[in-house]
LUMMARTOR-310465 format. One line per 8 residues: their letters; for each residue x, y, z of C-alpha. Coordinates in steps of 0.2 Angstrom, whole numbers, plus 5000, padded with zeros to 4 digits. Example, Ala and Ser with C-alpha at 12.3 -4.5 7.8 and 13.67 -1.06 7.14 Angstrom:
# residues 2
as> 5062,4978,5039  5068,4995,5036
END
This chain:
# residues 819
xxxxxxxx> 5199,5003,4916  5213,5008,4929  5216,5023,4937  5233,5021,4930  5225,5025,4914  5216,5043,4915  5199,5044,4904  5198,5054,4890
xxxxxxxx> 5188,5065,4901  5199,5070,4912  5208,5077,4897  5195,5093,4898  5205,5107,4903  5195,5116,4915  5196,5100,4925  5217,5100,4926
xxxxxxxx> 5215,5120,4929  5200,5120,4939  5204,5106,4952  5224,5112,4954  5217,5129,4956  5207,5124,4974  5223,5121,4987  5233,5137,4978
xxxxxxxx> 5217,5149,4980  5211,5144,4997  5232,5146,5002  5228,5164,4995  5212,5168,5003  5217,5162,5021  5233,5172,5020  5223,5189,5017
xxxxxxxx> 5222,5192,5036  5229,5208,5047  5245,5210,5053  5247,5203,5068  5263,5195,5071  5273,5209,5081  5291,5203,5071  5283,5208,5056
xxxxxxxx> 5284,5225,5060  5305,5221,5066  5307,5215,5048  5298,5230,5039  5309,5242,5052  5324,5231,5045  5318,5234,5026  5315,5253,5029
xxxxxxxx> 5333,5255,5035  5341,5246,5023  5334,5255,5009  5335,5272,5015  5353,5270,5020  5356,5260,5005  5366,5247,5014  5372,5238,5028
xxxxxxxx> 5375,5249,5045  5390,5247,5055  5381,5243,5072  5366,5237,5076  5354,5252,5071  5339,5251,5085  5343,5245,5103  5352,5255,5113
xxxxxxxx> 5357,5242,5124  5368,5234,5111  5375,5251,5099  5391,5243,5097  5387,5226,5092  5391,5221,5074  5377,5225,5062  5367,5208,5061
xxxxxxxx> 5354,5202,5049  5353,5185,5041  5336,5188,5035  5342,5207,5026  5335,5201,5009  5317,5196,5014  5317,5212,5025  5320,5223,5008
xxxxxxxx> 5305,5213,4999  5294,5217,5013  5297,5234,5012  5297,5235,4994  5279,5228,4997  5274,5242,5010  5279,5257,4997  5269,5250,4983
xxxxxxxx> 5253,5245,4995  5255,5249,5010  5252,5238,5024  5237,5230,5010  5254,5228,4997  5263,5218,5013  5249,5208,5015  5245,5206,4995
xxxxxxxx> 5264,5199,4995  5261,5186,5010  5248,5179,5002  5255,5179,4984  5273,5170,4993  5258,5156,5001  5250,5153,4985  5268,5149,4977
xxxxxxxx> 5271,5138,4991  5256,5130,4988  5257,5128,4969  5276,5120,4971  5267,5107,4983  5253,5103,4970  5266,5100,4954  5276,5089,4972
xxxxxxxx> 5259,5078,4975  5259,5070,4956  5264,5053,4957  5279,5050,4942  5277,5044,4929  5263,5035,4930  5248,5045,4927  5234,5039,4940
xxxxxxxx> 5238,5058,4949  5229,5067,4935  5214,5055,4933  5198,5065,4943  5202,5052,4955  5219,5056,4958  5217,5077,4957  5203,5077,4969
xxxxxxxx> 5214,5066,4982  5228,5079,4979  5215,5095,4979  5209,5086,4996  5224,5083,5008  5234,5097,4999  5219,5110,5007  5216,5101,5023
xxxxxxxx> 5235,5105,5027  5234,5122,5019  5220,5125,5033  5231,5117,5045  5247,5127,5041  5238,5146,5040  5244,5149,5058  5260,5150,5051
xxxxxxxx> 5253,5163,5036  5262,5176,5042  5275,5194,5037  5291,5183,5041  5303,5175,5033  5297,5156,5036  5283,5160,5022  5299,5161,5009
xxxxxxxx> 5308,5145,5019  5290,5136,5014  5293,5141,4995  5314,5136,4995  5309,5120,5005  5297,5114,4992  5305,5117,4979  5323,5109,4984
xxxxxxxx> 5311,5093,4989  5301,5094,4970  5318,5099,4962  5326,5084,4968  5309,5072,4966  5308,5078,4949  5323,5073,4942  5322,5057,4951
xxxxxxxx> 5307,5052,4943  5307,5060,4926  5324,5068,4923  5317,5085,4927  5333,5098,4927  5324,5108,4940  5339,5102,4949  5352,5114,4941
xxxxxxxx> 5343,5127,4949  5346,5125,4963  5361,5131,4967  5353,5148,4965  5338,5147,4977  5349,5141,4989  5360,5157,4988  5344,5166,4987
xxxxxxxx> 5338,5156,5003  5355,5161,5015  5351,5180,5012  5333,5178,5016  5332,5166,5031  5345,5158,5041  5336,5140,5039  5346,5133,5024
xxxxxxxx> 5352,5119,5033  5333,5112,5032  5337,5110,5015  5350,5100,5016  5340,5085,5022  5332,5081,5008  5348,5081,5000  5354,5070,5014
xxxxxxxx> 5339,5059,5011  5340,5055,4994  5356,5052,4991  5356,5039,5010  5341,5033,5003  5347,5030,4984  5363,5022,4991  5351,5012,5002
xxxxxxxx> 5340,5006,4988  5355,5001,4975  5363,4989,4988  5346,4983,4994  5339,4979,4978  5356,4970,4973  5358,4959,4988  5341,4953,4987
xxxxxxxx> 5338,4953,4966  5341,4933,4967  5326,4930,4980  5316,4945,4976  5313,4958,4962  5300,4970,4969  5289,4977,4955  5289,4994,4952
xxxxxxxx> 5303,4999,4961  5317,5009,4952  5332,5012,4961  5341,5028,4959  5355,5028,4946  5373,5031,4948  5373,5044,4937  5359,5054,4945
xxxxxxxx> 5367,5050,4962  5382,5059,4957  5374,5075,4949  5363,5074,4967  5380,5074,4976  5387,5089,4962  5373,5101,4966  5374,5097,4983
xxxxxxxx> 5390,5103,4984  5387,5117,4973  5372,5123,4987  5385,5122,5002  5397,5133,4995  5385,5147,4985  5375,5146,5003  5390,5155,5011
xxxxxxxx> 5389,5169,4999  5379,5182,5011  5385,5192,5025  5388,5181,5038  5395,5168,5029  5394,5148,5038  5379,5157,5049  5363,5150,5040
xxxxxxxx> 5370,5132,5043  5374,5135,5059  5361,5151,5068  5347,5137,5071  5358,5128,5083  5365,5141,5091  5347,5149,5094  5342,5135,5100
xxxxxxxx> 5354,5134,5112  5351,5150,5123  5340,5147,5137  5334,5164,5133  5324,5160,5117  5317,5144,5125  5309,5153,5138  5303,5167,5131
xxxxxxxx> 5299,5159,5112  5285,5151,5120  5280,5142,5102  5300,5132,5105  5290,5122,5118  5285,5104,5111  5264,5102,5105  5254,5098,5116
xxxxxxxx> 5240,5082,5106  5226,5090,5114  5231,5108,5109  5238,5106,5092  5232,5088,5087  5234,5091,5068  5254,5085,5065  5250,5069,5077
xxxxxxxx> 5235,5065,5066  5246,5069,5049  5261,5060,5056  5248,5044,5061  5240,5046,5044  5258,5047,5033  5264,5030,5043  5248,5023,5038
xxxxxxxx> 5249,5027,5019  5268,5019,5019  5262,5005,5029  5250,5004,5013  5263,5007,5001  5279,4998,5007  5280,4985,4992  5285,5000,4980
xxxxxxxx> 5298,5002,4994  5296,5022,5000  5312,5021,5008  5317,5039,4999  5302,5050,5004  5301,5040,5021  5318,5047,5024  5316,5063,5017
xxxxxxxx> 5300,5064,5030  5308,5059,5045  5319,5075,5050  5301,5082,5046  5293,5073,5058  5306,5075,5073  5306,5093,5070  5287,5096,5069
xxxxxxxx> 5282,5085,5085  5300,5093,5094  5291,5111,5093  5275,5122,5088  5289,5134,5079  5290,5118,5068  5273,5112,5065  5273,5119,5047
xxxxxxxx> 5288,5110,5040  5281,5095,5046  5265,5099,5036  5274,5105,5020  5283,5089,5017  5272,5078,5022  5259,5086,5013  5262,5080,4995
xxxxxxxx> 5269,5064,5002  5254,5060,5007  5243,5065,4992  5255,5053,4981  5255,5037,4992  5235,5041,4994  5234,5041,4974  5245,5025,4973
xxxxxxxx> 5232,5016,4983  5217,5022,4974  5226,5016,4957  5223,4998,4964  5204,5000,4963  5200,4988,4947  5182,4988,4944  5170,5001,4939
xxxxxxxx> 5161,5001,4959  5178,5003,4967  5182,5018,4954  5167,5025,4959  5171,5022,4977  5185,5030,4976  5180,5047,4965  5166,5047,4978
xxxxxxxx> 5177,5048,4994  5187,5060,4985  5175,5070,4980  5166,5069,4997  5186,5075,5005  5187,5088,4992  5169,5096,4996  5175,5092,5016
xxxxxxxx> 5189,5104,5014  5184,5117,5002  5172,5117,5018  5186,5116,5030  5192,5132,5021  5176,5141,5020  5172,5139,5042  5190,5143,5044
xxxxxxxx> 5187,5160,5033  5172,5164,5044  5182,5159,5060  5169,5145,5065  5172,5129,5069  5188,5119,5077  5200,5126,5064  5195,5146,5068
xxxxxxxx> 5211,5154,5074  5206,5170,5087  5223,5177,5080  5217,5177,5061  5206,5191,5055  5200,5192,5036  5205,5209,5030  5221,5220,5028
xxxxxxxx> 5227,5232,5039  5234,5231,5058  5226,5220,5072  5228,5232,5086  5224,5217,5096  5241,5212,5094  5251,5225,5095  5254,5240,5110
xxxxxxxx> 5246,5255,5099  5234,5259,5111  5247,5263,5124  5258,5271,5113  5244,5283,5108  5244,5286,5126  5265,5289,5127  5259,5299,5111
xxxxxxxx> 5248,5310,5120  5258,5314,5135  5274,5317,5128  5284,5302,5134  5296,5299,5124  5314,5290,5122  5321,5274,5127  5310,5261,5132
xxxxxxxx> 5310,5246,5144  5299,5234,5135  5296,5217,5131  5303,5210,5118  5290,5207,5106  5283,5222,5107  5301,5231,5101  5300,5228,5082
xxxxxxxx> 5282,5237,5081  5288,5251,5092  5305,5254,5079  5292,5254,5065  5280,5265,5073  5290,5277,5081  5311,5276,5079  5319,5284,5083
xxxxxxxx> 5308,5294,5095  5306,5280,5105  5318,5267,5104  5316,5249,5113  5330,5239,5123  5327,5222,5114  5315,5217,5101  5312,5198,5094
xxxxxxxx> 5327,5196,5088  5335,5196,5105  5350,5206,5098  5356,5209,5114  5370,5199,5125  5363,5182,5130  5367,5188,5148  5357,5207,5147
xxxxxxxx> 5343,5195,5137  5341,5184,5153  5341,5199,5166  5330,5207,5154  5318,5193,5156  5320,5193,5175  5320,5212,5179  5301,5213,5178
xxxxxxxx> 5302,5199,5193  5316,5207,5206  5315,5226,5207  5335,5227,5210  5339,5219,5191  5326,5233,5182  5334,5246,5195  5353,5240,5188
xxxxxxxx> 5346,5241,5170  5338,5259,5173  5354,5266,5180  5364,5259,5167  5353,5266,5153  5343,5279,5160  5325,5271,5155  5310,5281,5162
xxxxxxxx> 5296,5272,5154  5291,5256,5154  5278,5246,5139  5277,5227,5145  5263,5214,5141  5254,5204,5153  5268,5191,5161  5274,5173,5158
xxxxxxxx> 5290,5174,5165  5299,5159,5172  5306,5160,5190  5298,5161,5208  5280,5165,5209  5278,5185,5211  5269,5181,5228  5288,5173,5235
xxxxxxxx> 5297,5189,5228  5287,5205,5236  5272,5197,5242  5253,5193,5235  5253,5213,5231  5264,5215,5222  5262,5219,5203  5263,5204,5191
xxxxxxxx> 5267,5215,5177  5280,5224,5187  5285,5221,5202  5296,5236,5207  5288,5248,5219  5298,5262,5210  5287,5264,5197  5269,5269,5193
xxxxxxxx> 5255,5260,5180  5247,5276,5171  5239,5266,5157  5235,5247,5153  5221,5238,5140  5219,5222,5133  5237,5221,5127  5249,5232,5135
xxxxxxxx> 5253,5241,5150  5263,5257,5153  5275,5261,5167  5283,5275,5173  5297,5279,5186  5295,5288,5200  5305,5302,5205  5308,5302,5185
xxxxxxxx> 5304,5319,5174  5286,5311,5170  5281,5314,5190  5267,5325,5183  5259,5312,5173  5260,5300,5187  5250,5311,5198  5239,5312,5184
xxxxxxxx> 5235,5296,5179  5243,5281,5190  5231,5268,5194  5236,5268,5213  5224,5254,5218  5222,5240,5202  5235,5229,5195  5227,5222,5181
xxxxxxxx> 5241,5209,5180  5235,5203,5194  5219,5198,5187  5201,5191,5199  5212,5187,5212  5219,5202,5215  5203,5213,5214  5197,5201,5226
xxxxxxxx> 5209,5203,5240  5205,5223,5237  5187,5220,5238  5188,5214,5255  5191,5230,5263  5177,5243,5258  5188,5256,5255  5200,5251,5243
xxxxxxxx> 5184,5243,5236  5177,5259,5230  5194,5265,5224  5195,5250,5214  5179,5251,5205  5181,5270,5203  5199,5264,5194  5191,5251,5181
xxxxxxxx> 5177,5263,5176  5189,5275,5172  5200,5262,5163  5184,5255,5152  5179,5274,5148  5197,5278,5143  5201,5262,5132  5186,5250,5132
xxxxxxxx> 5198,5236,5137  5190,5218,5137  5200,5215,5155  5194,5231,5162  5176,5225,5160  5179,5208,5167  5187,5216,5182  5175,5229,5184
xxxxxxxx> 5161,5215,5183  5171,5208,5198  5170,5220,5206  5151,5226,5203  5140,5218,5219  5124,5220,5209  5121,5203,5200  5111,5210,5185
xxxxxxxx> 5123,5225,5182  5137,5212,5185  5131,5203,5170  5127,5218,5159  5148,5222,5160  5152,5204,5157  5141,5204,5142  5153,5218,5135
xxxxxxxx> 5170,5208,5134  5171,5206,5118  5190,5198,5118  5190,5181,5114  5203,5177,5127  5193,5184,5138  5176,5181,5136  5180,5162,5142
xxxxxxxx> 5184,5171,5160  5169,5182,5156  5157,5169,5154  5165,5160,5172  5162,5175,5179  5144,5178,5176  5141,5160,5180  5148,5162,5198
xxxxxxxx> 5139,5176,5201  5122,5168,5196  5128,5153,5207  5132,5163,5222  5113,5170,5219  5104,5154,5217  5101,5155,5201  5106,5138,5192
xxxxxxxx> 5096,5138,5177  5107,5155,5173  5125,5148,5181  5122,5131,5169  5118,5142,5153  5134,5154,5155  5144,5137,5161  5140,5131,5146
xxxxxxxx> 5146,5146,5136  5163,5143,5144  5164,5126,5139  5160,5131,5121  5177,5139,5120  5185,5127,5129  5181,5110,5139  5194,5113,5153
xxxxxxxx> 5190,5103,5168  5187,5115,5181  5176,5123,5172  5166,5106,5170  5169,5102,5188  5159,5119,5192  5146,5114,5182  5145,5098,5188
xxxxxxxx> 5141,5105,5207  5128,5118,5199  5117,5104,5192  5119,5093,5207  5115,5107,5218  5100,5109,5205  5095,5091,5212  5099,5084,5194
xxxxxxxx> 5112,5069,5196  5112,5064,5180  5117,5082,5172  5129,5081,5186  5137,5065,5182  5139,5070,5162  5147,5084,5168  5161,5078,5183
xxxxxxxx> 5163,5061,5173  5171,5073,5158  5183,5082,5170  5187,5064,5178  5192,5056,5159  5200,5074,5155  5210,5076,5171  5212,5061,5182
xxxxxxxx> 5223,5071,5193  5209,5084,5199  5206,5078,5216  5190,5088,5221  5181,5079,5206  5180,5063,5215  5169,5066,5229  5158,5075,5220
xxxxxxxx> 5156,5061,5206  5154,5049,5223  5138,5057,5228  5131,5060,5212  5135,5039,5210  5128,5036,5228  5111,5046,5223  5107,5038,5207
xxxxxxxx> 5112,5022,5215  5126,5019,5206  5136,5008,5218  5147,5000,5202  5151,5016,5195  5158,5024,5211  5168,5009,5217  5177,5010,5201
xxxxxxxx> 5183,5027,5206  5191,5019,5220  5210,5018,5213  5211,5035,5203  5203,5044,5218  5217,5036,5229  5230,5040,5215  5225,5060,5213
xxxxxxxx> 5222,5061,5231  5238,5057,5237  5248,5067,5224  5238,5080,5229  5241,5079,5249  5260,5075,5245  5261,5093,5234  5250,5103,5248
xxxxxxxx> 5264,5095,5264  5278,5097,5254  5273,5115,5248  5270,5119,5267  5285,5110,5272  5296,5123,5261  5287,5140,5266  5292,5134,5285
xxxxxxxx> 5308,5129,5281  5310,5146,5274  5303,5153,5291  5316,5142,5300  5305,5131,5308  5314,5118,5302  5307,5104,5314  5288,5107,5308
xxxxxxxx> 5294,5106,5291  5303,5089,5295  5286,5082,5300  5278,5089,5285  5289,5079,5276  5289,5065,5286  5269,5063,5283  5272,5066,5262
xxxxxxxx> 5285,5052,5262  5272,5040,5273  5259,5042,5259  5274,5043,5245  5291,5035,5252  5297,5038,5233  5290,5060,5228  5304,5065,5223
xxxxxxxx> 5301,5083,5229  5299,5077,5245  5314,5067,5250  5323,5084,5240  5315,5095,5253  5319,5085,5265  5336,5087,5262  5336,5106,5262
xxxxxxxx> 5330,5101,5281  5346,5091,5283  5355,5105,5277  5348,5117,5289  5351,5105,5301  5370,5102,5297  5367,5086,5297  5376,5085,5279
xxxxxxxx> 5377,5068,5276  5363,5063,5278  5356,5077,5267  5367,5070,5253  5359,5053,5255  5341,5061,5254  5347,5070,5240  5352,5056,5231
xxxxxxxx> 5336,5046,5235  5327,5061,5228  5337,5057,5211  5336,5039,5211  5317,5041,5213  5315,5056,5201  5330,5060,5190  5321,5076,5183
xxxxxxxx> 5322,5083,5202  5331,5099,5197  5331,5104,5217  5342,5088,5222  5355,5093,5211  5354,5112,5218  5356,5105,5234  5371,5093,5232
xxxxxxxx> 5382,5106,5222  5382,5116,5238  5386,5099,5247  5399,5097,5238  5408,5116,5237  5405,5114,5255  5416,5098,5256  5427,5106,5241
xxxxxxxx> 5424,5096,5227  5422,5109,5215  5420,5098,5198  5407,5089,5207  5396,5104,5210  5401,5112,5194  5393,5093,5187  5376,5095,5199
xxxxxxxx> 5374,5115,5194  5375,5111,5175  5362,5098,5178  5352,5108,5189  5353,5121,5176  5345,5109,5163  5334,5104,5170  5326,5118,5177
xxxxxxxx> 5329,5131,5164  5319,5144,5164  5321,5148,5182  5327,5163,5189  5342,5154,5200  5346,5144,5183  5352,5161,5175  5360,5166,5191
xxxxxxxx> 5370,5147,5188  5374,5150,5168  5382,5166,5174  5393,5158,5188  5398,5145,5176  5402,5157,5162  5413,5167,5176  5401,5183,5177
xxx> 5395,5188,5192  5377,5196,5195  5374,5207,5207
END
């Protein structure tokens, strides 16, 4: 018996009920979590509007930095069924409906994942394989369970790709229905030109097959292989066309084929949306492994000649590996993909002990990832997300209520500087008594976006935005702006959150910090309650330099006390145990961060302290804490001089060897590992360090000259930066930034020819070298070649960004000046 032929067993019902039932319901139950993406809130605001005006505005309805741009939303019909879903539950209804929306994706997956028209998918075999990998991805996609229109793009995607699979395989006219989720798809998110590619797929694919199968039918007639016919080709091609033009029936007409691109266009969302960025293997390894695993099964499968799902993967593929925002796409197409070619492969086991090979392994992966689900619920394991709490409500851990309660409390009210994901929760708390200049959307100008971004960096851009809109009051998170280090702006005090001296921190926590202007009508308030001593932005660094003059040093600590009274704050307490000289009472305020992304600091912390006492045993335990969390290597590089310093080698080595595989780059490991080698008498091991340690040290010395070569160039010294230079280009005739720099030096020189030669080296050794290409567009507007420069500023722009001269470069090219 085959699996191709289902036992009469498996014709029980609670089997076909129970089995589908696992992937839907754990989709369900991990979607039951708080609130806590902050452009949820932006949608329900939407929603709330909508309905109560009962229609579109003229003008964009919240920022006052853009009250005459057109009325924009693409995404206006999720935005009402959010808020629908908040007036019959609450923020519990909101969450009942995110879940609900999951599950539905997940069902459309599981009807996707049968194999047609065979029937090996609903042999027990066959559902546990599909029950298996369908919940393993669930798991994997739940960071993407969120309030926000990509839930409903997961439900329109998988349908358009079962739609299409279905009538391929079985004549399913799912098909015809298309048409209408598709116009249902434009008004809820501007994405529908993801589901054009399936489209794209099968008909390229079908095409493909037709010819292939005829040019080679006299050599070879692969079984099994069933080729697309005209007929369905041409109904494909019909409802295609239908989709493409009921897909301009919304608002904004072409827009929801078109928004992606031009989104991803503006450096703006590329610098701020840090989840744009590409995934890193070792920080998101899941769509490597599924990509790896989905090769594999086609590999396994290619005699029934995938060409049509391999194509309709592909896009899939790019796009998940190209950024985190597209991990999940990546995952829900792949998903049932997967679960089919796995099915066909267990449909070769003939005999009885290979069936019951294979309902054992997929029993075994079935029981693995109802397990998977179950840790993940509990938020244990590899797959626990910090950001995911089981429950309903809000995740104040997310969102600025703590400091708005504050604003609330003092009376502080009106327009807000703020950062951008913080702007939709502020328009659902508390529009219009406090309105935000720019919320996730970015509705804004691209140009105001970007000066936006840069105003918390140089004072005279938030001072141009204040005078123009009359801001008073500042709510802004904890900073990962691009541009120069905050150190090369003001100096090493000023504030990372805000580095204008014109205005006063009166309130932070784990989440959010409040400013206020000085000389504004809240001067009262700063008297009261500005923290004159802490920057809390400027984390154990900062308190450090305050702790060296006793002084300050009391002030300090008398600062964060009052902090952890008044909000409790996870940073205060780390920065307090800082700051606390007694080791045991240092410890005691560690042991009280309770934030997870602080507690890995926390636990560094109390191991340092316990070091710089001499007590080992204790610096190892809470060392090992850290490294629970996460294995970074300087953290395993500290624990590796604990243990030798302990006189324990060995425990020495385990720990410096891992730093070594994990960053080959960290130079400081090497002579460590060297005399922990030398010790145990491990003359092999240490010679085989030999070439890396030579690699990282070099790179290393080359990074420290040619970082001190550009603070004295910027001094004007520019003969000690030469010989800076000269000795990184002795150790690495070919660093890129060094030959770069060195041609600011030739610059500085006037020596202008020469500078373009270095320049030019810099480029042929390093084509990446953004500061090359700064360099020769001023070399050649200084010789008037204007196109040239324009040529080097658009590629210094791309290549570099996110940095504050980039913007200043777009501008120019775009003819707008900045002042």
């Amino acid at each position: 018996m085959s699996l191709t032929a289902p036992p009469a067993s498996c014709s029980r019902s609670w089997l076909r009920w129970i089995v589908p039932a696992i992937p839907v319901v754990a989709a369900f139950l991990l979607a039951l979590t708080r609130m806590e993406d902050p452009d949820a809130f932006t949608h329900l605001a939407l929603g709330r509007d909508l309905v109560e005006h009962r229609g579109f505005p003229a003008h964009e309805p919240f920022s006052f930095a853009s009250p005459d741009r057109p009325y924009y939303n693409a995404e206006w019909l999720f935005d009402i069924a959010l808020y629908l879903g908040w007036l019959a539950g609450g923020i519990a209804g909101v969450i009942a409906l995110k879940a609900a929306i999951v599950a539905l994706a997940v069902w459309i997956l599981w009807l996707d994942s049968r194999t047609w028209p065979d029937a090996a998918a609903d042999t027990p075999a066959g559902l546990l394989i599909r029950a298996a990998v369908l919940t393993i991805v669930v798991v994997m996609m739940r960071h993407r369970f969120v309030e926000r229109p990509d839930i409903a793009l997961m439900v329109f995607l998988a349908f358009t790709i079962y739609a299409l699979n279905a009538y391929l395989a079985a004549g399913r006219w799912w098909i015809f229905a298309l048409p209408l989720v598709e116009l249902v798809w434009a008004n809820t998110h501007p994405s529908i030109v993801v589901g054009l590619m399936p489209f794209a797929a099968v008909l390229g694919g079908g095409v493909g097959l037709r010819v292939g199968l005829r040019l080679v039918a006299r050599w070879w007639r692969p079984a099994g292989v069933v080729a697309p016919t005209g007929r369905q080709l041409a109904t494909i091609a019909a409802v295609l066309v239908g989709v493409v033009l009921v897909s301009i029936v919304n608002p904004h007409r072409w827009d929801p084929l078109t928004l992606p691109f031009t989104l991803a266009d503006q450096p703006w969302f590329r610098q701020e949306i840090l989840e744009l960025q590409p995934p890193r293997p070792w920080t998101w390894p899941g769509p490597y492994v599924l990509t790896a695993l989905l090769l594999l099964s086609f590999l396994g499968t290619a005699a029934r000649l995938p060409l049509i799902p391999g194509l309709v993967a592909l896009p899939f593929v790019r796009l998940g590996l190209s950024a985190v925002r597209f991990i999940f796409l990546l995952e829900l197409v792949a998903a049932p993909i997967l679960a089919r070619n796995l099915v066909v492969l267990a449909g070769r086991a003939r005999s009885a002990l290979e069936r019951r090979l294979v309902l054992g392994v997929a029993s075994a992966a079935t029981a693995l990832a109802l397990a998977s689900v179950v840790l993940t619920l509990s938020g244990i394991g590899p797959l626990a997300d910090t950001r995911k709490v089981v429950g309903v409500g809000v995740d104040e851990r997310w969102v600025p209520e703590g400091a708005l309660r504050y604003l609330d409390g003092r009376g502080v009210e009106g327009k807000l500087f703020n950062a951008f994901h913080f702007g939709g929760y502020v328009e659902w708390r508390d529009f219009p008594r406090r309105v935000p200049i720019v919320d996730g959307r970015g509705h804004v100008t691209p140009s105001l976006l970007e000066e936006i971004h840069f105003a918390r960096a140089y004072p005279r851009h938030l001072e141009r935005l204040r005078a123009r809109y009359g801001i008073d009051a500042a709510l802004v998170d904890y900073p990962t702006y691009a541009g120069d280090p905050v150190d090369d702006v003001l100096g090493p005090d000023a504030d990372a959150a805000l580095t204008s001296p014109g205005w006063a921190l009166v309130y932070w926590d784990d989440v959010a910090l409040v400013y206020l202007r000085r000389g504004g009508p809240h001067a009262a308030v700063i008297a009261r309650d500005e923290y004159r001593w802490v920057k809390p932005a400027n984390g154990e660094a900062g308190i450090a330099r305050l702790l060296t003059d006793p002084a300050r040093a009391e002030a300090a600590r008398a600062e964060l006390a009052r902090n952890v009274r008044e909000t409790g704050s996870s940073l205060g307490l780390l920065l307090l145990g800082h700051a606390t000289p007694d080791l045991e009472q240092a410890l005691a305020t560690f042991a009280r961060v309770r934030d997870p992304a602080r507690r890995f600091g926390a636990y560094q912390a109390a191991a340092l302290a316990c070091w710089q006492r001499k007590d080992l045993a204790r610096a190892t335990a809470f060392y090992e804490r850290a490294l629970a969390l996460e294995a970074a290597p300087p953290v395993l590089y500290n624990a590796g001089l604990v243990r030798a310093e302990a006189g324990d080698d060995r425990g020495a080595v385990g720990y410096l060897a891992r730093a070594q595989r994990l960053d080959p780059s960290l130079p400081q490991v090497y002579p460590a590992l060297f005399a922990a080698y030398h010790r145990l008498g491990d003359e092999g091991a240490a010679r085989e360090l030999g070439p890396a340690f030579l690699t990282a040290a070099t790179r290393t010395r080359v990074a420290q000259q040619v970082g001190e070569a550009r603070r004295l160039l910027a001094d004007g010294r520019t003969a000690d930066a030469d010989a800076r230079l000269t000795e990184a280009l002795r150790l690495d005739p070919k660093s890129g930034a060094a030959l770069a720099t060195l041609g600011y030096v030739r610059m500085a020189e006037r020596r202008l020819d020469e500078a373009a030669q270095v320049e030019h080296a810099a480029l042929a050794a390093d084509p990446r070298e953004a500061r090359a290409h700064w360099a020769l567009a001023q070399l050649a507007r200084a010789q008037g070649d204007e196109p040239a420069a324009r040529r080097h500023l658009q590629a210094f722009a791309r290549l570099a960004p996110r940095s504050y001269d980039a913007w200043r470069v777009r501008e120019e090219l775009a003819g707008r000046t900045i002042e």
